[in-house]
Residue frames relative to the residue before (quaternion, step in Angstrom):
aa qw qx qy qz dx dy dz
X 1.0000 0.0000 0.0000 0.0000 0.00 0.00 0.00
X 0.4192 -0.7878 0.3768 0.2484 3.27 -1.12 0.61
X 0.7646 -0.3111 0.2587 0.5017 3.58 -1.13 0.07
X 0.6980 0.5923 -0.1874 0.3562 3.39 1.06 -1.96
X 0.7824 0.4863 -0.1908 0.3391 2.58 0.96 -1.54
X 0.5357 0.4779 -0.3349 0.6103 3.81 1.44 -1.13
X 0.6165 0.4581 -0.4854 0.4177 3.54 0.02 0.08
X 0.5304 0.6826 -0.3178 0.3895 3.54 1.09 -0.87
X 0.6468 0.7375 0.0103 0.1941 2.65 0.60 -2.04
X 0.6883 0.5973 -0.0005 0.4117 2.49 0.94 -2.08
X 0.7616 0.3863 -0.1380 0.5017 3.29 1.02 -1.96
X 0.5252 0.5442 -0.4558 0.4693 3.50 1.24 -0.33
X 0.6152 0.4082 -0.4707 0.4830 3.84 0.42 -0.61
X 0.9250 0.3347 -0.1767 -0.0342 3.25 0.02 -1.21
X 0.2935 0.7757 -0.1722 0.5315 1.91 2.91 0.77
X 0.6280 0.3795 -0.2032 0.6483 3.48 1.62 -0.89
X 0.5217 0.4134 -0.4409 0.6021 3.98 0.79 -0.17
X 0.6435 0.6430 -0.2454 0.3349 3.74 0.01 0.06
X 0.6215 0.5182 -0.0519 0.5853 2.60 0.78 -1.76
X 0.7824 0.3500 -0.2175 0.4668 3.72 0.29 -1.74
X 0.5049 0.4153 -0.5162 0.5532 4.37 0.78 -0.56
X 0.6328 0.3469 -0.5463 0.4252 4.58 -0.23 -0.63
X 0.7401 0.3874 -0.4944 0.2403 3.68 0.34 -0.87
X 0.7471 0.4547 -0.3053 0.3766 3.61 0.22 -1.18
X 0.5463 0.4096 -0.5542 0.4760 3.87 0.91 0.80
X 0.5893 0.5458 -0.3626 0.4726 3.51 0.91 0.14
X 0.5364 -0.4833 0.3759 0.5809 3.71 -0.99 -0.39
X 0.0213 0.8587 -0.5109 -0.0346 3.69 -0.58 0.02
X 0.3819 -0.6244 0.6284 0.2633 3.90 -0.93 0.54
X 0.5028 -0.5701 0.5599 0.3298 3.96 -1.11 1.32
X 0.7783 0.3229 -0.3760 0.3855 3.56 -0.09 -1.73
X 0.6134 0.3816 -0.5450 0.4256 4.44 0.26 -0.86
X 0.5130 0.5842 -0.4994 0.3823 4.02 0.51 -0.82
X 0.8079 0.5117 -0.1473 0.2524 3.34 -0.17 -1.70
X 0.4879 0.7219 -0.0832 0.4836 2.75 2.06 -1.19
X 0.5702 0.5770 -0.0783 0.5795 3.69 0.92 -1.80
X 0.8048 0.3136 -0.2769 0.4210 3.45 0.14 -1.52
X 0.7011 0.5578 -0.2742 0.3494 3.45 1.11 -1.28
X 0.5986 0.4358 -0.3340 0.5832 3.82 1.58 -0.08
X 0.6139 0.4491 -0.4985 0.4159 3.64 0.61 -0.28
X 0.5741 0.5262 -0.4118 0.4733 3.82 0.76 -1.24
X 0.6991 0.3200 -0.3691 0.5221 4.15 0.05 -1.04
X 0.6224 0.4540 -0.5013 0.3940 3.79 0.14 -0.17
X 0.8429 0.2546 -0.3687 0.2978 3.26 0.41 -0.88
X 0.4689 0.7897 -0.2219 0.3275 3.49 1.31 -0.34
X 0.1089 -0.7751 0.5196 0.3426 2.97 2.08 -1.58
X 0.4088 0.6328 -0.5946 0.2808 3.54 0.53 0.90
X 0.4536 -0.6475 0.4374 0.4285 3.84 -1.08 0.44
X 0.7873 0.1148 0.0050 0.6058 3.99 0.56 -0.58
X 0.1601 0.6840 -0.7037 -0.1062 3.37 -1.68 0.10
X 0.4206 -0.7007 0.5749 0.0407 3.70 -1.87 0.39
X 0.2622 -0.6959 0.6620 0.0939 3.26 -0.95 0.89
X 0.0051 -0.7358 0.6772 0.0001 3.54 -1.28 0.96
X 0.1847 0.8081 -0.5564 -0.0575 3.26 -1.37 0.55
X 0.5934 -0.7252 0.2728 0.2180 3.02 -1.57 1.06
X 0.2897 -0.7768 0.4878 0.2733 3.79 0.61 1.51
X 0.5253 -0.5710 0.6120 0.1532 3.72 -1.64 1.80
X 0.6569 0.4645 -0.4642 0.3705 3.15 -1.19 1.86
X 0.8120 0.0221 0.2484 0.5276 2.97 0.88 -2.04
X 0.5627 -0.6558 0.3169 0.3911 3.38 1.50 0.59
X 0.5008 0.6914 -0.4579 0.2480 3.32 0.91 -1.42
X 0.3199 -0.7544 0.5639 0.1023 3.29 -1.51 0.93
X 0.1146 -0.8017 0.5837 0.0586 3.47 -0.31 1.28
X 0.6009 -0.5078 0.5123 0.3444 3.61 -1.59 0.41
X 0.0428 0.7774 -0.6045 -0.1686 3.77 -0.24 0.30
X 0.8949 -0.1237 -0.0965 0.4178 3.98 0.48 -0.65
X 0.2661 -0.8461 0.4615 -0.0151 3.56 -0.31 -0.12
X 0.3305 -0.8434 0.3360 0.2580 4.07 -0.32 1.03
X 0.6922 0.1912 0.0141 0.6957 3.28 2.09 -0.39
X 0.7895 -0.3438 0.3781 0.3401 3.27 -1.52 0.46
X 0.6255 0.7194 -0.1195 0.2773 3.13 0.73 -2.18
X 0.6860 0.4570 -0.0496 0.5640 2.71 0.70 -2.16
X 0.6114 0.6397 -0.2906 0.3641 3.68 0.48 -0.82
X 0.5367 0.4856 -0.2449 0.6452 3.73 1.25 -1.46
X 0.5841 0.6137 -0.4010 0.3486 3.53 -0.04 -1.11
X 0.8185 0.3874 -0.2685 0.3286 2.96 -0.04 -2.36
X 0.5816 0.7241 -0.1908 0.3179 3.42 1.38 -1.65
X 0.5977 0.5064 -0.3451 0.5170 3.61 1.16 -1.17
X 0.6315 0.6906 -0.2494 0.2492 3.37 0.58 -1.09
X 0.6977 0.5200 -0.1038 0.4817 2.71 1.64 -1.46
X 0.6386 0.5674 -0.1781 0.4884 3.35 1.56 -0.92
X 0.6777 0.4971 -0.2165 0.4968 3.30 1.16 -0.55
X 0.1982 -0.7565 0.5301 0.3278 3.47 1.06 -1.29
X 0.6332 0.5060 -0.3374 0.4788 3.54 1.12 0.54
X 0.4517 0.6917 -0.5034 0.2532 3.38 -1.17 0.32
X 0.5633 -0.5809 0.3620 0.4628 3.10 -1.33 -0.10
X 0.6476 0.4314 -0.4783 0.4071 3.79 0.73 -0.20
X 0.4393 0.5693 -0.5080 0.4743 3.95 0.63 -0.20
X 0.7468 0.1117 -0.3313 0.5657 4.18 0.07 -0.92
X 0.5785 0.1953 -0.6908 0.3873 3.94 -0.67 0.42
X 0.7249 0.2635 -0.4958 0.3991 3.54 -0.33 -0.03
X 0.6401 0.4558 -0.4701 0.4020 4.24 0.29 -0.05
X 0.8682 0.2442 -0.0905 0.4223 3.64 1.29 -0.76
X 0.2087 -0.9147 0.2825 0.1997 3.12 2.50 0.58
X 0.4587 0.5325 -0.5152 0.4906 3.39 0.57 1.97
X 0.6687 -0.4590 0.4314 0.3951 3.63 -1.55 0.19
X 0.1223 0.7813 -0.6053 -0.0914 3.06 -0.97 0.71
X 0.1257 -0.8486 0.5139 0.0074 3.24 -0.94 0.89
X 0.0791 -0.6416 0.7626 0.0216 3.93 -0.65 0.86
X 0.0838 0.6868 -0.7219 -0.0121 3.06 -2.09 0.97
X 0.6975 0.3901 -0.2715 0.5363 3.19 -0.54 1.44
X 0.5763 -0.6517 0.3601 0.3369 3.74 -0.82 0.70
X 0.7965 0.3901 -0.2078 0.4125 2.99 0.97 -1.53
X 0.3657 0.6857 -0.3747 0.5056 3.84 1.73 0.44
X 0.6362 0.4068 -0.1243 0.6437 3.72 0.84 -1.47
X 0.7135 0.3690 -0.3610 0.4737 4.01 0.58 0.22
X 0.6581 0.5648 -0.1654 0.4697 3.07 1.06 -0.58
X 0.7102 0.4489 -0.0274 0.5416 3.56 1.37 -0.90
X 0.6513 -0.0200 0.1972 0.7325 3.79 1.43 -0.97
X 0.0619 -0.8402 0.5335 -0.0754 3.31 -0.26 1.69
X 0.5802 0.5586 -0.2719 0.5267 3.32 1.79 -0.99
X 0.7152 0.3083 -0.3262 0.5357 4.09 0.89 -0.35
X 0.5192 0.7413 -0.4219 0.0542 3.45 0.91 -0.58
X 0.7397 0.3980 -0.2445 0.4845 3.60 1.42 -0.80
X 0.3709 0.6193 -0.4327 0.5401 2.98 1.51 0.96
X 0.6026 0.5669 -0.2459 0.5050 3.43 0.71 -0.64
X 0.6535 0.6277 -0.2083 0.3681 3.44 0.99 -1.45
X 0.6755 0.6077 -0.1888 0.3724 2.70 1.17 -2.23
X 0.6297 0.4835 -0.2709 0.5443 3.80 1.22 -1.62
X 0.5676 -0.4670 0.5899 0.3341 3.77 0.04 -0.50
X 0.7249 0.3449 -0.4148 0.4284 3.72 0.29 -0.16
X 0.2412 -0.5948 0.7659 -0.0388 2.94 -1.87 1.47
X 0.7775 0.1217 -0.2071 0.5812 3.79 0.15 0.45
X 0.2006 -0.6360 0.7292 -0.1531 3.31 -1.73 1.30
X 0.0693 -0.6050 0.7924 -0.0356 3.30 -1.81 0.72
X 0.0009 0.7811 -0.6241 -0.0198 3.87 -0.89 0.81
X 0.1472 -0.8456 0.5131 0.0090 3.70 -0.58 0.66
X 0.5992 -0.5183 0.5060 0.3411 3.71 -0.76 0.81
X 0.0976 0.5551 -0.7719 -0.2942 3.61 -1.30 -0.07
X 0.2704 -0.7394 0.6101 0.0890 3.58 -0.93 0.82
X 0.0285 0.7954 -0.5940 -0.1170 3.53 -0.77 0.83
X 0.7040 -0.2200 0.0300 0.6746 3.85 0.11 1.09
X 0.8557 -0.1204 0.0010 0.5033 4.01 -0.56 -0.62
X 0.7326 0.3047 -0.3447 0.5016 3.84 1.26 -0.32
X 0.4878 -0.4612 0.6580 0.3411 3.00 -2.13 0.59
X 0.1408 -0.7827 0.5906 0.1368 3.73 -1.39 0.84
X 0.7077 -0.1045 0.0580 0.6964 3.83 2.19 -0.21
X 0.5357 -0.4921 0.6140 0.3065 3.52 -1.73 -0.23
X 0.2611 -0.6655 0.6926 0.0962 3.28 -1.32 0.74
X 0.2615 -0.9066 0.3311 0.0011 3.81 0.40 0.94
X 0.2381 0.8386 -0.4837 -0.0786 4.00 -0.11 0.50
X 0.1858 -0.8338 0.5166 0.0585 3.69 -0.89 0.72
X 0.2860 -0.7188 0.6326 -0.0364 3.34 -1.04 1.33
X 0.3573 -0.7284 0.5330 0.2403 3.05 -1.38 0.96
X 0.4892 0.5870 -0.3362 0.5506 3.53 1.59 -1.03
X 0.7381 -0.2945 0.5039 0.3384 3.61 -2.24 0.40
X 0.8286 0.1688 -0.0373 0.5325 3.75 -0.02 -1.25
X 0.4302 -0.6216 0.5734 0.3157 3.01 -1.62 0.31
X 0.4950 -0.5350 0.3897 0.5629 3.88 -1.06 0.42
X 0.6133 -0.5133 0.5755 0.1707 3.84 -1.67 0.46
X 0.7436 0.5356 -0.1337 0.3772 2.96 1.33 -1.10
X 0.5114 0.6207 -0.4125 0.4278 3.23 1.55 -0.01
X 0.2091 -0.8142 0.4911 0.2286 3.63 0.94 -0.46
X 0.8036 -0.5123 0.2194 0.2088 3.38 -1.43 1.16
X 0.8381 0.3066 -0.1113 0.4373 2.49 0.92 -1.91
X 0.4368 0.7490 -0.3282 0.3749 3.44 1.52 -0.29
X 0.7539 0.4800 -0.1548 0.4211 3.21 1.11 -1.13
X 0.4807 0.5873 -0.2664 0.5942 3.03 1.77 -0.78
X 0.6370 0.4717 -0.3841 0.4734 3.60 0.25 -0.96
X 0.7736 0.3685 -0.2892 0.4268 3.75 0.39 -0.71
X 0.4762 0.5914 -0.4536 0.4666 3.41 1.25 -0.39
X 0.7773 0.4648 -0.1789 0.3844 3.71 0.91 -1.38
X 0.4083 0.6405 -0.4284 0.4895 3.40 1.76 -0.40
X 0.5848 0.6618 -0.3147 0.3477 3.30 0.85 -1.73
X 0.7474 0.5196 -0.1652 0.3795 3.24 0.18 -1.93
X 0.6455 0.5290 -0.2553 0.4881 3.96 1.28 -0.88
X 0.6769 0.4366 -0.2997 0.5112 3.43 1.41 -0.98
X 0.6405 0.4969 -0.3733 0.4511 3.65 0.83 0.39
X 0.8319 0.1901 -0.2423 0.4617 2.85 0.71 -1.17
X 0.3164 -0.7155 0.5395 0.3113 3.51 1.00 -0.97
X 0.4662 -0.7348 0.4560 0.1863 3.27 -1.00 1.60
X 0.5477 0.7038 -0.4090 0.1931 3.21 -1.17 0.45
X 0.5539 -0.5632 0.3685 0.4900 3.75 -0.34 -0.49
X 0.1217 0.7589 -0.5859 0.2568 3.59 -0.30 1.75
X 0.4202 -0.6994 0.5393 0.2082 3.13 -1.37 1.09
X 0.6945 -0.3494 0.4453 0.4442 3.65 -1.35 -0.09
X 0.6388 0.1920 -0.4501 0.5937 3.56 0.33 0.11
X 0.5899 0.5223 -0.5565 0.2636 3.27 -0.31 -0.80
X 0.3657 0.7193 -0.3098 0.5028 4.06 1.68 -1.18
X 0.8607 0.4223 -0.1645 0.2319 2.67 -0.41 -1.67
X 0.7027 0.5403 -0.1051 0.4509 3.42 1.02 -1.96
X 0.6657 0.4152 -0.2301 0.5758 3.60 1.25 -0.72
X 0.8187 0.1847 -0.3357 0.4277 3.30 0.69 0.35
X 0.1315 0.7319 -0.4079 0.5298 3.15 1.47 1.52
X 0.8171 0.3832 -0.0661 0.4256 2.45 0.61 -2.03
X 0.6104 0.4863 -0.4104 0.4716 3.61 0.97 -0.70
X 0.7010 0.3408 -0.4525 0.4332 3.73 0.46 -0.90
X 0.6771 0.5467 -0.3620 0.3341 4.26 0.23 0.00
X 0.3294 0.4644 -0.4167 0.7087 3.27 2.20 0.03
X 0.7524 0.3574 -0.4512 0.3205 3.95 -0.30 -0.47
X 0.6262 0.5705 -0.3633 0.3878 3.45 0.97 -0.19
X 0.6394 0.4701 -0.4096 0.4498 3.35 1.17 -0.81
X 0.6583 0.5055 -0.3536 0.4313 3.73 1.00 -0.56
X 0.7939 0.0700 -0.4705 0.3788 3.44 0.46 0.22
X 0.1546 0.6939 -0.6072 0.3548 3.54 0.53 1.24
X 0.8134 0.3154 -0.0240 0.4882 3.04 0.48 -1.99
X 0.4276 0.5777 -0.4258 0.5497 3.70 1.38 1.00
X 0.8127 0.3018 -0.1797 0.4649 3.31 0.94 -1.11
X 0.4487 0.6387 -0.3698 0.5040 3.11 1.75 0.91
X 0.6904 0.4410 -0.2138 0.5321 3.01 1.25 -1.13
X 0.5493 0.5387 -0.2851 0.5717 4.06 1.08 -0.57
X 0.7086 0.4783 -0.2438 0.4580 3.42 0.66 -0.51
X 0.7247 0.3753 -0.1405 0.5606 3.65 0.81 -1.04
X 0.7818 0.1946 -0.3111 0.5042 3.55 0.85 -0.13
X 0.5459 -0.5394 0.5766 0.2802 3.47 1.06 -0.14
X 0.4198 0.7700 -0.3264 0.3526 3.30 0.86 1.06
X 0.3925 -0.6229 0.5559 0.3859 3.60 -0.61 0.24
X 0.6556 -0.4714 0.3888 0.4437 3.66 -1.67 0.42
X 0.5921 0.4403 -0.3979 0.5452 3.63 0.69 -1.19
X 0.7751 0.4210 -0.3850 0.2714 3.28 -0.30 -0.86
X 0.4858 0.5985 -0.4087 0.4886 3.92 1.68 -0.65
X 0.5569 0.6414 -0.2559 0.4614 3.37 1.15 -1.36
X 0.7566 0.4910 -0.3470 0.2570 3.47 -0.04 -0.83
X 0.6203 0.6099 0.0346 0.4921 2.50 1.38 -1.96
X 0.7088 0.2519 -0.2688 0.6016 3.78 0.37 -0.62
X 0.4190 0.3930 -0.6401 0.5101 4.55 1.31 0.59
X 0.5499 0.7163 -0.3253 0.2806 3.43 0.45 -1.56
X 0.9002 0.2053 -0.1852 0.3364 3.06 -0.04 -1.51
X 0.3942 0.5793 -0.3817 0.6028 3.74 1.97 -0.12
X 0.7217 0.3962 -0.3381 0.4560 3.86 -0.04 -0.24
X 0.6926 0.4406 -0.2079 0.5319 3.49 0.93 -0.74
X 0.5914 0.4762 -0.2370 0.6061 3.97 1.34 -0.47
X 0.1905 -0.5804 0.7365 0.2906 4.13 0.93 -0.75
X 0.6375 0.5214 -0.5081 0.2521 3.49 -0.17 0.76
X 0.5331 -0.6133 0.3315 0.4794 3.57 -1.30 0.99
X 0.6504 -0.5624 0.4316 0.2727 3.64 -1.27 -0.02
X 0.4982 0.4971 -0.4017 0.5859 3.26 1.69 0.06
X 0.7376 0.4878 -0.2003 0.4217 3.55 0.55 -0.87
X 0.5339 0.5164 -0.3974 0.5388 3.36 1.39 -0.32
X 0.7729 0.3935 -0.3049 0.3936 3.63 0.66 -1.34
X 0.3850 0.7068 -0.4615 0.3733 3.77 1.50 -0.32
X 0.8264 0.3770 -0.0077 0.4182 3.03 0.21 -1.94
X 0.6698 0.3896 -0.3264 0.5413 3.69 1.09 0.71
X 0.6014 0.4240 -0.3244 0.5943 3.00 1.69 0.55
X 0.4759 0.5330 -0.3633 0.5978 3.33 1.32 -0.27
X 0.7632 0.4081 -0.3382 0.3697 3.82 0.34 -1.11
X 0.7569 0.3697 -0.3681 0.3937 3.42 1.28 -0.74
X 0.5741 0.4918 -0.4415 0.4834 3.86 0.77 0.20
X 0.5568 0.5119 -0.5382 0.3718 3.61 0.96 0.22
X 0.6905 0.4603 -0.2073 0.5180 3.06 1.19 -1.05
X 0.6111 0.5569 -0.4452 0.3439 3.60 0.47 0.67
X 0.5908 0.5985 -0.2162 0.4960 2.81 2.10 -0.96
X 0.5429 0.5978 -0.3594 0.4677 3.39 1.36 -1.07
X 0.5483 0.7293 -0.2080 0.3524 3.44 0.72 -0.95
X 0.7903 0.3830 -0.0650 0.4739 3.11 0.73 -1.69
X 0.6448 0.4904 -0.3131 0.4956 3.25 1.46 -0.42
């Protein structure tokens, strides 16, 4: 990589690391947060998508919490269904894991591998979120190219992995529930969003990614959080079902 370009780079992270420390003094929705953080990290990295997993308080089980695309979404989800992948070991062995290259991501996770194929991505980076001694998910990046860019640097990525981990749990003095309940709550914000996706795919006749875009779009263009966007587009379409019925 070049000078120019690591220099680029650089200000892209520390433009989207920025951006995400103003939001979470403010009020803020985890999944639009996580969301924000999870497009700055692939921007600066030059990855094409990344995921957010976490590990849902009770039963370990790993749930999808956010995701930059549809794409990515299926992905994270197979993962979950399978119990394999690369975000399952950084959270089973809380390190980086990194595959570069198809025949790496076959070799390492055969049972997800033609999953991987299916999305286009042939190279992967997984990251701990660490919350003081426990891992609570994977912060997740995906490349369409063999290698990931170099230029994204370690600690950079880490830094968003940990940004991540704050937009769940939120810094401060919190008990194990307090853990727990906030990350309830974040995974029950992810349902209303893809409710109010398959509203938005539905009424225009839309692919998911495309519902996806559109329901970032139309929250960025409102200043509204991304829970509240998908609220109120579920509210509008059940008004209008009732109107119907009458």
């Amino acid at each position: 990589m070049t000078t120019g370009n690591a220099t680029a780079a650089a200000e892209r992270a520390l433009r989207g690391l920025s951006q995400a420390a103003a939001a979470l003094v403010k009020p803020y929705d985890v999944v639009g947060t996580a969301t924000a953080l999870l497009t700055a990290a692939a921007d600066s990295a030059r990855a094409v998508a990344a995921g957010l997993i976490v590990r849902r308080p009770g039963d370990d089980h790993l749930e999808l919490l956010a995701a930059t695309s549809h794409r990515a979404e299926e992905l994270e989800v197979y993962q979950v269904q399978e119990k394999d992948g690369p975000c399952f070991e950084a959270v089973s062995t809380g390190l980086r894991v990194t595959a570069t290259g198809a025949a790496d991501i076959d070799a390492r996770w055969p049972t997800v591998a033609a999953a991987f194929k299916r999305a286009g991505y042939s190279a992967v980076q997984a990251l701990p979120l660490r919350w003081r001694n426990e891992v609570i998910g994977a912060f997740n990046l995906f490349w369409s190219s063999d290698s990931p860019d170099n230029g994204s640097f370690p600690t950079v990525t880490a830094a968003f992995a940990d940004m991540a981990t704050l937009a769940v749990i939120h810094s401060g003095t919190v008990t194990d529930n307090d853990i727990q309940q906030r990350t309830l709550a974040a995974l029950d914000e992810r349902t209303v969003i893809e409710r109010a996706k398959g509203v938005l795919a539905q009424e225009g006749n839309l692919s998911m990614d495309g519902a996806y875009a559109l329901l970032l779009q139309t929250a960025a263009r409102e200043q509204r959080l991304l829970s509240s966007t998908a609220l109120a587009i579920i509210d509008r379409a059940a008004t209008a079902r009732q109107g119907l019925a009458h």
